[in-house]
C-alpha positions as CSV (number, residue, x, y, z in Angstrom):
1,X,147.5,-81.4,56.3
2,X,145.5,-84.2,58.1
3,X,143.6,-83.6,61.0
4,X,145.8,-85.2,64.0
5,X,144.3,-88.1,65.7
6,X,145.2,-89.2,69.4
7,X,146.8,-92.4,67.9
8,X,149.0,-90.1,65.5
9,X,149.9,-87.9,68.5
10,X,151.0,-90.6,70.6
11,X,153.1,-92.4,67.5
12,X,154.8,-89.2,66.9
13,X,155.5,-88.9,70.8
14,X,157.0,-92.2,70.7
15,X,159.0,-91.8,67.8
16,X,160.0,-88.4,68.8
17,X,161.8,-90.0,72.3
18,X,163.6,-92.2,70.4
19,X,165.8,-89.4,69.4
20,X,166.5,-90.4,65.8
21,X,163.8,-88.3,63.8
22,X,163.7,-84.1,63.6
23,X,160.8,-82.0,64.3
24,X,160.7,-81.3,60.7
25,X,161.3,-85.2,59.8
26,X,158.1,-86.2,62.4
27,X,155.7,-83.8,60.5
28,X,156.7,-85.0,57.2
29,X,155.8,-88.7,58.2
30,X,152.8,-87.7,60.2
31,X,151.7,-85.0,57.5
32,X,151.5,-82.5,59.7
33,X,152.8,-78.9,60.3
34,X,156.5,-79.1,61.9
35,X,155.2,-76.4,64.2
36,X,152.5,-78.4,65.4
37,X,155.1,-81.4,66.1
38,X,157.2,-78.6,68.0
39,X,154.4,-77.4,70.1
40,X,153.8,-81.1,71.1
41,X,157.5,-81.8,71.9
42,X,158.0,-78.3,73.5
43,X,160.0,-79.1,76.5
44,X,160.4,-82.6,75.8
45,X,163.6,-84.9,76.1
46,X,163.9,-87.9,73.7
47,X,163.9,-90.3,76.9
48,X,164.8,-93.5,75.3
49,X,167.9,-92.1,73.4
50,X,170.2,-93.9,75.6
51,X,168.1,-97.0,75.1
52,X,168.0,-96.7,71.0
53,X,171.8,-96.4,70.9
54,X,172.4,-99.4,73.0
55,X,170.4,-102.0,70.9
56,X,171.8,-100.4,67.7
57,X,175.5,-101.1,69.2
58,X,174.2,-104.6,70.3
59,X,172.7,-105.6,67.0
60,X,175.6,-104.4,65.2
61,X,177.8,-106.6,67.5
62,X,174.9,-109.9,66.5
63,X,175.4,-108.6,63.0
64,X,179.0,-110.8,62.6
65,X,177.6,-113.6,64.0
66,X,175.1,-116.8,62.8
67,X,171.4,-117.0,62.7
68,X,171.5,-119.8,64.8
69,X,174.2,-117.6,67.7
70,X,171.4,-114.4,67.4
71,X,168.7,-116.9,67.9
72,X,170.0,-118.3,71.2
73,X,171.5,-114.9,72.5
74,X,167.6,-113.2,71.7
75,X,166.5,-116.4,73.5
76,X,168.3,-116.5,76.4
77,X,167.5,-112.4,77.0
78,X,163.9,-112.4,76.3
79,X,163.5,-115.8,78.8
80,X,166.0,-113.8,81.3
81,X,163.7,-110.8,81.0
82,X,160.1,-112.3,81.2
83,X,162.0,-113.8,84.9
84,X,163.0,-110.6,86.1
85,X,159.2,-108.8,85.6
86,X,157.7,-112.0,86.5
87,X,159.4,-111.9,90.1
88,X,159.4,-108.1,90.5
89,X,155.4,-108.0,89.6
90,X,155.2,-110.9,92.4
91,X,157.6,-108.7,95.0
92,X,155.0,-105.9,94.6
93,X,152.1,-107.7,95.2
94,X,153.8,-109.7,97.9
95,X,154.4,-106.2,99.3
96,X,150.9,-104.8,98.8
97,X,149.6,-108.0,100.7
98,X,152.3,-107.7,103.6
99,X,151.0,-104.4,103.9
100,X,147.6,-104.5,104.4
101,X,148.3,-107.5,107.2
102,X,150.4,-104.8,108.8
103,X,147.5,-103.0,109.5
104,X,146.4,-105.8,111.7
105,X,149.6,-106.9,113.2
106,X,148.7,-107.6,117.1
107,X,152.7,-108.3,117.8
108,X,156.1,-107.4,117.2
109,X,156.5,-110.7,115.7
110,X,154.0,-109.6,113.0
111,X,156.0,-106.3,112.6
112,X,159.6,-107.8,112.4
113,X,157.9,-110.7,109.7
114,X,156.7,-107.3,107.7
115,X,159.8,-105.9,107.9
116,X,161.9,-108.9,107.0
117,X,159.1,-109.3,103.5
118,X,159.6,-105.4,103.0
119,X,164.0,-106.1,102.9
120,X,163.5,-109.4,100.7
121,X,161.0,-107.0,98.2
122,X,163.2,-104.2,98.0
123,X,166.0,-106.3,97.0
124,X,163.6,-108.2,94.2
125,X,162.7,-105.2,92.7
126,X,166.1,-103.2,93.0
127,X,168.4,-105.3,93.3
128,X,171.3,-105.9,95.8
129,X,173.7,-103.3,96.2
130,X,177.2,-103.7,98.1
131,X,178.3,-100.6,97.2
132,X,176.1,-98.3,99.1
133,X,176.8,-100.6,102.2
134,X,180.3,-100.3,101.9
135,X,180.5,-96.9,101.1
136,X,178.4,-95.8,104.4
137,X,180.7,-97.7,106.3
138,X,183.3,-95.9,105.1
139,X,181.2,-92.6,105.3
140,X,180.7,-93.3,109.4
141,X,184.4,-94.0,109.9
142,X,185.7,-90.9,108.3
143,X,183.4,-89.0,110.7
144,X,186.1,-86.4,112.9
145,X,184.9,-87.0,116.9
146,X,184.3,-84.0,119.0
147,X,185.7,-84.0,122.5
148,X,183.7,-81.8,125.4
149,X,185.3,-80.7,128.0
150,X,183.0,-79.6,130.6
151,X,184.7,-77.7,133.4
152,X,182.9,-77.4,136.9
153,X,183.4,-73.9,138.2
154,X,181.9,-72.6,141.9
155,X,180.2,-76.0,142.9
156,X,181.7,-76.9,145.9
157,X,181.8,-74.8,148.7
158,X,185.0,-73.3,150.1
């Protein structure tokens, strides 16, 4: 068995979250000792299962389809996604900047202009989400109202 290297460690972590290889299948590949592949994993979850199964079931949709139709759908997602970090890196520094002005805000003005930056960030990075809006409306109208009665016993005098 080879001695294991932090580079082999950390391709056998990866590989190992992708939820497609065994313990014993990692150590064969990495020649090293399943038990030392277990003891790295111990307590583990492959984390990007979920994401491995997904592209499989998307390429084997492209698989029917022409070069030139997987070429413009690859296109269009990898321009789509180099957008969405673009403007979500931008939103977080926007954010760290608006912050540290906060620190000298003199007026409310400043503070409700923070506040407004923080909103437009927070729906950058996580998106808009009309559910949760509607469903707390709905939350604060199903709320049962308490009557109290208060009743005024031996105040006046008789």
């Amino acid at each position: 068995m080879a001695k294991i290297t932090d580079e082999t460690k950390e391709k056998i972590l990866a590989d190992f979250h992708t939820g497609k290889y065994t313990i014993r299948e990692l150590g064969k590949k990495y020649d090293v000792s399943h038990t030392t592949v277990m003891k790295m994993t111990k307590g583990l979850e492959p984390k990007n299962k979920e994401k491995v199964a997904t592209l499989i079931a998307i390429e084997t949709d492209l698989a029917g389809q022409s070069f030139q139709e997987v070429s413009s759908v690859r296109e269009a997602v990898d321009t789509a996604t180099k957008h969405l970090i673009y403007f979500q890196n931008r939103a977080l520094a926007n954010q760290k900047k608006a912050d540290e002005l906060l620190e000298f805000a003199d007026d409310l003005a400043d503070i409700d202009a923070h506040s407004r930056i923080t909103a437009r960030n927070k729906e950058t990075v996580l998106g808009k989400s009309p559910e949760t809006i509607i469903h707390n409306t709905n939350a604060q109208q199903n709320v049962e109202q308490t009557k109290i009665v208060i009743e005024r016993k031996g105040l006046i005098d008789e």
